[in-house]
N, CA and C atoms as an extended XYZ file, in Angstrom:
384
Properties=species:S:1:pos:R:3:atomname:S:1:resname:S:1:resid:I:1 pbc="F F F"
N        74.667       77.931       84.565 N   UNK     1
C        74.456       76.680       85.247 CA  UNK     1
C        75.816       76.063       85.566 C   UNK     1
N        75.902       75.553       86.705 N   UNK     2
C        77.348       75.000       87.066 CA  UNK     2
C        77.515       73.876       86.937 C   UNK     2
N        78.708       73.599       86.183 N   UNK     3
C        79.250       72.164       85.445 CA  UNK     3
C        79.067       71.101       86.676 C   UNK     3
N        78.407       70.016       86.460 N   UNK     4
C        78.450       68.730       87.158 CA  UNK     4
C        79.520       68.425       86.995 C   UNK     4
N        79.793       67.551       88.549 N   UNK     5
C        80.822       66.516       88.708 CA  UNK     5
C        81.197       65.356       87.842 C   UNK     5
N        81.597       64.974       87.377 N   UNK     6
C        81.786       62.897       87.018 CA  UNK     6
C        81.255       62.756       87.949 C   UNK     6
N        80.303       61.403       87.405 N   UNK     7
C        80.219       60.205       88.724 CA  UNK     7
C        81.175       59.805       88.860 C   UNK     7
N        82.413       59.922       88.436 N   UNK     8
C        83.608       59.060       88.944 CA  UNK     8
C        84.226       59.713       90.255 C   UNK     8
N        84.440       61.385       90.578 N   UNK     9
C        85.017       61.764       91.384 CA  UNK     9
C        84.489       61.520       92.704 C   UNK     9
N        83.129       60.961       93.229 N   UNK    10
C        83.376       60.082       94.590 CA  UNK    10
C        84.103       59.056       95.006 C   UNK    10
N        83.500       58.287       93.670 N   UNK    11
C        84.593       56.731       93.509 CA  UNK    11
C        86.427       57.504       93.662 C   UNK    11
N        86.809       58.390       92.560 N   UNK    12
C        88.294       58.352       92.961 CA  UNK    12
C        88.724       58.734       94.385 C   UNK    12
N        87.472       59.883       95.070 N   UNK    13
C        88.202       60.435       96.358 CA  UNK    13
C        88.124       58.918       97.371 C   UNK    13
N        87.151       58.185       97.069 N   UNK    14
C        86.805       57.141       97.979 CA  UNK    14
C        88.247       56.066       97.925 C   UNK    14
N        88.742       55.842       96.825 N   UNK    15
C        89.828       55.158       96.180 CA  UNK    15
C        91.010       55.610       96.762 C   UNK    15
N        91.483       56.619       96.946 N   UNK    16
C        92.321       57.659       97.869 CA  UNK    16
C        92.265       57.727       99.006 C   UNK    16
N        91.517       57.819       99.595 N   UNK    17
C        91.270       57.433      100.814 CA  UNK    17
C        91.799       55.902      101.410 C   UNK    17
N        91.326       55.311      100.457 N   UNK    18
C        91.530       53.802      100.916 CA  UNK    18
C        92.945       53.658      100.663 C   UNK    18
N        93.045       54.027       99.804 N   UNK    19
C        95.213       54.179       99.078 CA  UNK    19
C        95.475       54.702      100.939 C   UNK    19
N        95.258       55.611      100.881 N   UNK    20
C        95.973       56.437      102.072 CA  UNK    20
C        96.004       55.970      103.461 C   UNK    20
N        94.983       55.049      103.267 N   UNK    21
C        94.807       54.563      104.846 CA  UNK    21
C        95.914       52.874      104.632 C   UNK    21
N        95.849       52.319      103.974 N   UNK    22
C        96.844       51.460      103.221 CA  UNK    22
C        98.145       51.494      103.417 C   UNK    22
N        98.364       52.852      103.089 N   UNK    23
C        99.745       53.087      102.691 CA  UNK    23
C       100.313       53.339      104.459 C   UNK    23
N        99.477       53.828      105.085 N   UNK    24
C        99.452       54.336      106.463 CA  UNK    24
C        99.859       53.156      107.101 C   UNK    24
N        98.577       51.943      107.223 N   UNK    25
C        99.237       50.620      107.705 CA  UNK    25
C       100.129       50.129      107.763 C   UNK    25
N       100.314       49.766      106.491 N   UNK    26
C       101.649       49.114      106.015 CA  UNK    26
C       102.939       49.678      106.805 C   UNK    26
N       103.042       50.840      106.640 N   UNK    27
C       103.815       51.957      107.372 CA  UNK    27
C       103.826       51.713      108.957 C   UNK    27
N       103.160       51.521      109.659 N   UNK    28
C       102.701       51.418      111.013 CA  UNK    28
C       103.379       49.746      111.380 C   UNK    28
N       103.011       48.976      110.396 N   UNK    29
C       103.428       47.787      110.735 CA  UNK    29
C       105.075       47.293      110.540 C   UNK    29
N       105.071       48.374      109.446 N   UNK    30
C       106.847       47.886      108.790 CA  UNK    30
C       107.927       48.663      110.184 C   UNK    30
N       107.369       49.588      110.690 N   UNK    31
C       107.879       50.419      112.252 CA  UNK    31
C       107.435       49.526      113.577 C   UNK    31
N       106.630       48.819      113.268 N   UNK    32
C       106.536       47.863      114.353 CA  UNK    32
C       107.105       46.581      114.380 C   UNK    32
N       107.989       45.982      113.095 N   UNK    33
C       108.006       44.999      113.218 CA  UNK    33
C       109.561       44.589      114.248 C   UNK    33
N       110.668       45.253      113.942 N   UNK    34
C       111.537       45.507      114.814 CA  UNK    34
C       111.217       45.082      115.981 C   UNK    34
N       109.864       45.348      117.218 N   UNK    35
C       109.546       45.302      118.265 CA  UNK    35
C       108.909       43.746      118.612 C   UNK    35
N       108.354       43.598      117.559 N   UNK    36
C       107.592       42.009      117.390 CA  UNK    36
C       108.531       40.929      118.016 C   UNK    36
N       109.581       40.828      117.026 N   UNK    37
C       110.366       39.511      118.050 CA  UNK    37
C       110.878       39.284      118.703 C   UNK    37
N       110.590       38.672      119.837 N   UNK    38
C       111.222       38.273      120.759 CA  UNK    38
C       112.631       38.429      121.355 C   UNK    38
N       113.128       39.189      122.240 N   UNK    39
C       114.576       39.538      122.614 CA  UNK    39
C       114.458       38.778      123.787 C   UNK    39
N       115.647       37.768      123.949 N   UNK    40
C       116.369       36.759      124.627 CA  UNK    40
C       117.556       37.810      125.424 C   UNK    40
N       117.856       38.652      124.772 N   UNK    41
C       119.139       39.307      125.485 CA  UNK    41
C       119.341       40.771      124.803 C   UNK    41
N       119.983       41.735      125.500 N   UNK    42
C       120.162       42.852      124.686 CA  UNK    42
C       121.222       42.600      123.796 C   UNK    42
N       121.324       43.784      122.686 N   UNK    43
C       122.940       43.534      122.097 CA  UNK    43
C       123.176       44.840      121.875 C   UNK    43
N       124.828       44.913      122.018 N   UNK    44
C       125.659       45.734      121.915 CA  UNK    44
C       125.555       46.158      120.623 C   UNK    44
N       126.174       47.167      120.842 N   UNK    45
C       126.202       48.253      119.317 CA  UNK    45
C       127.268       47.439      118.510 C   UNK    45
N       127.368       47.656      117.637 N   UNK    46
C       128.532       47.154      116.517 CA  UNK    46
C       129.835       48.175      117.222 C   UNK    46
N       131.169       47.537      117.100 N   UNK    47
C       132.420       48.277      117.342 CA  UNK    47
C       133.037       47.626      115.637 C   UNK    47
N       134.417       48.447      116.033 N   UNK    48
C       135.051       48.234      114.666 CA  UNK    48
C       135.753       46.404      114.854 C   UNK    48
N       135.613       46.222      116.475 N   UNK    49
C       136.368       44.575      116.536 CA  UNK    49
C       135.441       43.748      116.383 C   UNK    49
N       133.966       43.969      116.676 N   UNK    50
C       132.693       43.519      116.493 CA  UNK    50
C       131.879       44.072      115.530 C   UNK    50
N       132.084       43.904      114.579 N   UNK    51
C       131.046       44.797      113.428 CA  UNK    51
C       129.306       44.481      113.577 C   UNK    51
N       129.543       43.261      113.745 N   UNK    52
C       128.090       42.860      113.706 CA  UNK    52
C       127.098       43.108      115.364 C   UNK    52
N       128.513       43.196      116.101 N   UNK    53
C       127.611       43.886      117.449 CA  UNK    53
C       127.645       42.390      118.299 C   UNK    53
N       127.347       42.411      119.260 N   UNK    54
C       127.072       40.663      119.816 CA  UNK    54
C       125.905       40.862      121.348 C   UNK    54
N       125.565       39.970      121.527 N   UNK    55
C       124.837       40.216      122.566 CA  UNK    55
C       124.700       39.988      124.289 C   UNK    55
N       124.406       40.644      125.132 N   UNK    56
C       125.025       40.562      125.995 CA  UNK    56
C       124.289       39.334      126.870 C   UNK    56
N       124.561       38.805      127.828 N   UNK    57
C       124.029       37.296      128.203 CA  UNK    57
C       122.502       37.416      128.954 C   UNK    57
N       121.795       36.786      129.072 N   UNK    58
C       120.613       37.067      129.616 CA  UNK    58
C       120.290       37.401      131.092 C   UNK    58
N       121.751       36.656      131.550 N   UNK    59
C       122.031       36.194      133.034 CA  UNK    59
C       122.389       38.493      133.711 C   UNK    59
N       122.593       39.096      132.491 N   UNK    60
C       123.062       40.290      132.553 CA  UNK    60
C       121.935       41.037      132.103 C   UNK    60
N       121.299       41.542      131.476 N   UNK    61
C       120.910       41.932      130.563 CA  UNK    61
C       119.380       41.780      130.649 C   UNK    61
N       118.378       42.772      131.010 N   UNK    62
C       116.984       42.828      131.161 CA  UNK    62
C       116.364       43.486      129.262 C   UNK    62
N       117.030       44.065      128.407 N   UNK    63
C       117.249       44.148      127.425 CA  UNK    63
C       117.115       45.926      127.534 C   UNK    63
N       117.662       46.429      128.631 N   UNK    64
C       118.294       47.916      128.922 CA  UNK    64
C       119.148       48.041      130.119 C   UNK    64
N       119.663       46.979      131.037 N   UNK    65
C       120.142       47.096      131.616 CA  UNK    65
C       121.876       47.695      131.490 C   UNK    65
N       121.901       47.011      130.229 N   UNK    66
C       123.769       47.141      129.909 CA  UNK    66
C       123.771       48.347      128.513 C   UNK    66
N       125.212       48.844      128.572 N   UNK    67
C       125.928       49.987      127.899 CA  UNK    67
C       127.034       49.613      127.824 C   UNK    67
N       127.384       50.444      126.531 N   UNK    68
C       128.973       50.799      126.548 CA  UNK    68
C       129.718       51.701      127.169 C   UNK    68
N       130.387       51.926      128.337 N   UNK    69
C       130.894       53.094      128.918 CA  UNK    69
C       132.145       53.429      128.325 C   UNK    69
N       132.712       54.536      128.687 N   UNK    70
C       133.932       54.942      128.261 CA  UNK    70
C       134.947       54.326      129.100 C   UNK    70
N       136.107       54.240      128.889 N   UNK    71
C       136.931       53.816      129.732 CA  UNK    71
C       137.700       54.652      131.099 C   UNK    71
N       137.057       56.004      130.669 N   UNK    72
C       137.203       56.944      131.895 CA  UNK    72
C       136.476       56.592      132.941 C   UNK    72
N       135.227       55.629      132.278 N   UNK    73
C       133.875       55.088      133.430 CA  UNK    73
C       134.295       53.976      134.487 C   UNK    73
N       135.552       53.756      134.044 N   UNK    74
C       135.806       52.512      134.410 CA  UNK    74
C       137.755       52.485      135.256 C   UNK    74
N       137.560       52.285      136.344 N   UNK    75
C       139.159       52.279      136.630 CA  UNK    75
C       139.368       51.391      137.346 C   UNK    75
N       140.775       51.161      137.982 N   UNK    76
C       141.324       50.110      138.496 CA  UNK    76
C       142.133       49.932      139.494 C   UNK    76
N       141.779       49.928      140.607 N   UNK    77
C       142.573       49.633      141.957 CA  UNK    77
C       143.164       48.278      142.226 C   UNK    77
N       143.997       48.062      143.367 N   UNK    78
C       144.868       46.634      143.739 CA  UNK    78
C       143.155       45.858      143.979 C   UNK    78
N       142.120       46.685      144.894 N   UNK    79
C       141.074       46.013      145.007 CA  UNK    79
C       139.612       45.349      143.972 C   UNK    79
N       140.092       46.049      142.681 N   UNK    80
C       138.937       45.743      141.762 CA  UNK    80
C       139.030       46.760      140.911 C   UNK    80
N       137.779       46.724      139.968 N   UNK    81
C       137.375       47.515      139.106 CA  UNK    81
C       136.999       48.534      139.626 C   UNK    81
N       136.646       50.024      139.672 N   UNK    82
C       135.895       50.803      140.505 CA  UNK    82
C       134.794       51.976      139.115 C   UNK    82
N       133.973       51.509      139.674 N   UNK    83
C       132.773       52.118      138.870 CA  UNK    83
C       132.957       53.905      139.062 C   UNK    83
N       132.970       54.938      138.299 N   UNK    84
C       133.444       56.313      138.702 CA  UNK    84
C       132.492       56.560      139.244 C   UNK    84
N       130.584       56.013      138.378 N   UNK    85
C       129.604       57.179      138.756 CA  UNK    85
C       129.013       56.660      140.032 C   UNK    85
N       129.380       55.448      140.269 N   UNK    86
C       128.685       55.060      141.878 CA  UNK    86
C       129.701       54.930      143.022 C   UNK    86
N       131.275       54.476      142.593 N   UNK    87
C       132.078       54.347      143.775 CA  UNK    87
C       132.556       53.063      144.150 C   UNK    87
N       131.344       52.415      143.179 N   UNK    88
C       131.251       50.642      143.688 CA  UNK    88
C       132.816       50.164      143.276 C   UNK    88
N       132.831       49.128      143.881 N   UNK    89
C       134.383       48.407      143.537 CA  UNK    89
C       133.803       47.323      143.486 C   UNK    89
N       134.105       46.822      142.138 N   UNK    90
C       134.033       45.018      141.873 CA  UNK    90
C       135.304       44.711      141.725 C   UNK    90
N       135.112       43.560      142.934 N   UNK    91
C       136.702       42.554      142.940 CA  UNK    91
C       137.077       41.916      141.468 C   UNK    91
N       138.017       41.773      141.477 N   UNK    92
C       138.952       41.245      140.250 CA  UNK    92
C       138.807       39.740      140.039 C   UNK    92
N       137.896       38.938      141.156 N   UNK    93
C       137.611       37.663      141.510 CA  UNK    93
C       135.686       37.652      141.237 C   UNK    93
N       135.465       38.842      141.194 N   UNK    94
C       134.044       38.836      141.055 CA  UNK    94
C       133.149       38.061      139.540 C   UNK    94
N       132.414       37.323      140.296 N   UNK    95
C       131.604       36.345      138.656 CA  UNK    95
C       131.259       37.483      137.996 C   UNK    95
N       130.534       38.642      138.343 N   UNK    96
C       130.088       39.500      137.337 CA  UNK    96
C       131.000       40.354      136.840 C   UNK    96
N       132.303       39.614      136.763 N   UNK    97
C       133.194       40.263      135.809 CA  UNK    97
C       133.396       39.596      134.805 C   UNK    97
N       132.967       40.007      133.450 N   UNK    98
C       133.317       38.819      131.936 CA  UNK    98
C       134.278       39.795      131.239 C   UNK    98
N       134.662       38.966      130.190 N   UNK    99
C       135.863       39.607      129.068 CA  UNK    99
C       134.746       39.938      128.195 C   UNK    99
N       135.045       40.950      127.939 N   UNK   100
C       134.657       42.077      126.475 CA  UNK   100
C       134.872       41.321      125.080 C   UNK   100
N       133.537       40.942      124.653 N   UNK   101
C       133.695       40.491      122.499 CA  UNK   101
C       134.726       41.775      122.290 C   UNK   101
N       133.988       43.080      122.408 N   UNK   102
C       134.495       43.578      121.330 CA  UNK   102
C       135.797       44.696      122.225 C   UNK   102
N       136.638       44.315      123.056 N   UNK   103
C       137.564       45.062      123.589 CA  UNK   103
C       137.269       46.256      124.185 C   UNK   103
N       135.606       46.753      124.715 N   UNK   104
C       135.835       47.991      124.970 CA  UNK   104
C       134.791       47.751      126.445 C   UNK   104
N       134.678       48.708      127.278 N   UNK   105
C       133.831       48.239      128.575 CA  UNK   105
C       132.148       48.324      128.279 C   UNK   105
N       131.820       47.824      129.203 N   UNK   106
C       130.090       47.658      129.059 CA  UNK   106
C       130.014       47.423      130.501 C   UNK   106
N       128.625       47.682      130.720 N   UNK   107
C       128.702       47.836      132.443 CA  UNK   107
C       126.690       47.719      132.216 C   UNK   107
N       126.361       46.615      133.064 N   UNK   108
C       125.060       46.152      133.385 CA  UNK   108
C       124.321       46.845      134.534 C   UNK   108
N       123.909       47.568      135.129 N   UNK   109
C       123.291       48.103      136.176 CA  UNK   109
C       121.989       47.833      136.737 C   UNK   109
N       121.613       47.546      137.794 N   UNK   110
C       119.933       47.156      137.966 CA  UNK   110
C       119.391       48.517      137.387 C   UNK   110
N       118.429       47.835      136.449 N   UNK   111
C       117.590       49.025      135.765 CA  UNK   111
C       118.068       49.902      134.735 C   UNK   111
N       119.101       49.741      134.676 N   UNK   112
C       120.047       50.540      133.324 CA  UNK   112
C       120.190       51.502      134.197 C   UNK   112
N       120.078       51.965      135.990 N   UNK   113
C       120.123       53.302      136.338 CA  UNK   113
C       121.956       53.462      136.279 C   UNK   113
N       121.985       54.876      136.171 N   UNK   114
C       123.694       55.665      136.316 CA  UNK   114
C       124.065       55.299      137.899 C   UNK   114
N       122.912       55.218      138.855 N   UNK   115
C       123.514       55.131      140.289 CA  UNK   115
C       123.090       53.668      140.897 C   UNK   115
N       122.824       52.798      139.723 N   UNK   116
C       122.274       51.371      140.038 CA  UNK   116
C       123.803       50.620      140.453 C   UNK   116
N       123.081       49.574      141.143 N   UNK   117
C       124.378       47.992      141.419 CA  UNK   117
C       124.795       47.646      140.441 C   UNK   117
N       125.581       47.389      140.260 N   UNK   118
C       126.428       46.160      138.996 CA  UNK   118
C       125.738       45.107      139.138 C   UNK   118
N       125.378       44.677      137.720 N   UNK   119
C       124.899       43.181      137.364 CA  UNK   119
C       126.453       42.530      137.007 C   UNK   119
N       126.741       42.960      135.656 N   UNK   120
C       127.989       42.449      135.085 CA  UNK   120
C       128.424       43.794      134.905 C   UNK   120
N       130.140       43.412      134.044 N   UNK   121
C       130.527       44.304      133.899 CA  UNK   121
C       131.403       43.972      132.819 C   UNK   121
N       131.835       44.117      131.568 N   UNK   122
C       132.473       43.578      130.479 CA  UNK   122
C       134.242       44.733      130.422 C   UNK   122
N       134.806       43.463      130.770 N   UNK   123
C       136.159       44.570      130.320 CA  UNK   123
C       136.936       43.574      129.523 C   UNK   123
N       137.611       44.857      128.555 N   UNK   124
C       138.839       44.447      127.833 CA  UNK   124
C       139.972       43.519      128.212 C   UNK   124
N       140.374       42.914      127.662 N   UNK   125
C       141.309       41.751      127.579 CA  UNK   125
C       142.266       42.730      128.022 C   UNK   125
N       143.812       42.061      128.715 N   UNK   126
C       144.641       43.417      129.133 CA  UNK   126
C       145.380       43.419      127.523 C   UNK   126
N       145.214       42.325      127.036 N   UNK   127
C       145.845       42.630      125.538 CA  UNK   127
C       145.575       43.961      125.060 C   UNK   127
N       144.362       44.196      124.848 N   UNK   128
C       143.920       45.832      124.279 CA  UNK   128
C       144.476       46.765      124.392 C   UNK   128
């Protein structure tokens, strides 16, 4: 004759279950919460002059529009800044040119695209 169950082993698998779906939530929500509040502006990554990172202005910034580029991304004619991957030249008089928190370039694009317009464009102090 084959040994009966406990009445307990529905109750524990049922108990487990509920643990598991629990533990699942919690989990689901603690990965969602990051997304929950409200972004006013994107922010920059932390640099070593900015540790804490800072954020870029709203007037710029769809909250993917802006990056950090390299400074190869970025050069400099008598006429402006000149963007490498589009060609664009922003004048040296242009509003959507701001000084860099953290000394290094950042560049705003409609849409975050590589071949988008300049929104802003963040450059280094010539101190740097």
């Amino acid at each position: 004759m084959p040994a009966l169950a406990p009445r307990s082993a529905p109750i524990a698998r049922a108990a487990r279950r509920l643990l598991n779906s629990l533990v699942a939530a919690v989990v689901l929500i603690a990965a969602a919460i990051p997304f929950a509040a409200p972004a006013l502006a994107h922010d920059a990554k932390p640099t070593a002059a900015m540790p804490q990172g800072w954020s870029y202005p709203f007037s710029c910034c769809s909250g993917y529009d802006c990056r950090e580029v390299s400074q190869t991304s970025i050069s400099e004619r008598p006429e402006g800044y000149v963007i490498k991957g589009t060609g664009e030249v922003v004048a040296y008089s242009d509003k959507r040119i701001k000084n860099s928190p953290d000394g290094e370039y950042h560049w705003c694009s409609v849409a975050g695209a590589n071949d988008g317009k300049t929104i802003c464009l963040f450059v280094p102090p010539s101190s740097y």
